[in-house]
C-alpha positions in Angstrom: 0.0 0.0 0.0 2.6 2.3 0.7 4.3 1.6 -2.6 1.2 2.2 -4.4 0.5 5.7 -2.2 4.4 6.9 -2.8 3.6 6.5 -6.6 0.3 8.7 -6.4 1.9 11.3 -4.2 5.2 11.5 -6.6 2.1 12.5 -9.4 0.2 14.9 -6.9 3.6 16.9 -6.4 4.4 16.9 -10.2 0.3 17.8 -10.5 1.6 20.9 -8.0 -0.7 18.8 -5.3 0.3 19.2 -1.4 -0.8 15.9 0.8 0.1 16.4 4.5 2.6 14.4 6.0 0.3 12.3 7.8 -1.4 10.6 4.8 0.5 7.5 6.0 -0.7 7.3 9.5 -4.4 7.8 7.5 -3.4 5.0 5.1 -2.2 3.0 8.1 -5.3 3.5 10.4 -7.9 2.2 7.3 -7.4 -1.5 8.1 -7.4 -1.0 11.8 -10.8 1.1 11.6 -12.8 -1.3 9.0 -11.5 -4.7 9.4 -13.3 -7.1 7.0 -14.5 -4.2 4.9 -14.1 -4.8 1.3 -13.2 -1.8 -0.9 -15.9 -0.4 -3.8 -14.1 -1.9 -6.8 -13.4 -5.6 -4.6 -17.1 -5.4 -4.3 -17.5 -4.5 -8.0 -15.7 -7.2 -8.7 -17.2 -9.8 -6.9 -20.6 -8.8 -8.3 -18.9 -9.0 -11.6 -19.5 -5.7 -12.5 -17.2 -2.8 -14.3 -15.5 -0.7 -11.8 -14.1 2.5 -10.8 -10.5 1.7 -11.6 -9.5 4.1 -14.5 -10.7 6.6 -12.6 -8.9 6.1 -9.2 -5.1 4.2 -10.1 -5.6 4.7 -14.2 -6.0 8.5 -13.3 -2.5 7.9 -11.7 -1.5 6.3 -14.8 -2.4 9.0 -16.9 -1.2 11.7 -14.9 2.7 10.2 -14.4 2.4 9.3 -18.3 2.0 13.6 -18.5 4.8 13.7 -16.2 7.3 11.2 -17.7 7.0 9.6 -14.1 7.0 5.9 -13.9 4.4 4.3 -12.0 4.9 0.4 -12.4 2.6 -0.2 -9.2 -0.1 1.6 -10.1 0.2 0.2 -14.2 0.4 -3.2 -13.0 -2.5 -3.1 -10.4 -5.2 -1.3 -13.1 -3.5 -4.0 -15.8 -4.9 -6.6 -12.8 -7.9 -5.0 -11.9 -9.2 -4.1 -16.0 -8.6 -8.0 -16.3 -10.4 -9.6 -13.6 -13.7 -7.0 -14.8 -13.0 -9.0 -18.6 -13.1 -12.5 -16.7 -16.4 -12.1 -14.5 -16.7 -12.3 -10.7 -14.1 -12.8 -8.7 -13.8 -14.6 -5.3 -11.9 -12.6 -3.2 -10.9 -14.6 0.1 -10.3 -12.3 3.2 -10.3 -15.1 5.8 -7.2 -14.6 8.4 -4.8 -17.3 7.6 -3.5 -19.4 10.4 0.5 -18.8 11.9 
């Protein structure tokens, strides 16, 4: 996640974008606050319907493609998402796994 979030912010500041410092203790705290929660395009995807992804890490995409910034992370993980929307629902599997 934090990959993924140093990627976006690398755009923001390029996009002239300030994010507080603390976006990592916010990006930390989302787990802790909703465990078991599943995000909008998870559930999009398990309903097998299109989702929001071009707009959220595509928009990323786009934006470090303006920039000349390289965004494997982001690529990769709309590459992923855009593919499991061609293939149907997907079964996501958020079960704790045993030590």
């Amino acid at each position: 996640m934090e990959d993924i979030a140093r990627e976006a912010l690398s755009v923001a500041k390029a996009e002239g974008v300030s994010v507080p410092d603390s976006v990592f203790d916010t990006i930390h705290s989302i787990p802790k606050s909703m465990p078991g929660q599943y995000s909008s395009t998870a559930q999009d995807l398990m309903n097998g319907k299109r989702t929001e992804i071009d707009f959220l890490n595509g928009y990323i995409v786009t934006k470090a493609a303006d920039h000349g910034i390289d965004v494997p992370i982001n690529r990769t993980l709309t590459l992923l998402v855009k593919s499991a929307e061609q293939s149907g629902a997907v079964t996501i599997n958020m079960a704790p796994k045993n030590p």
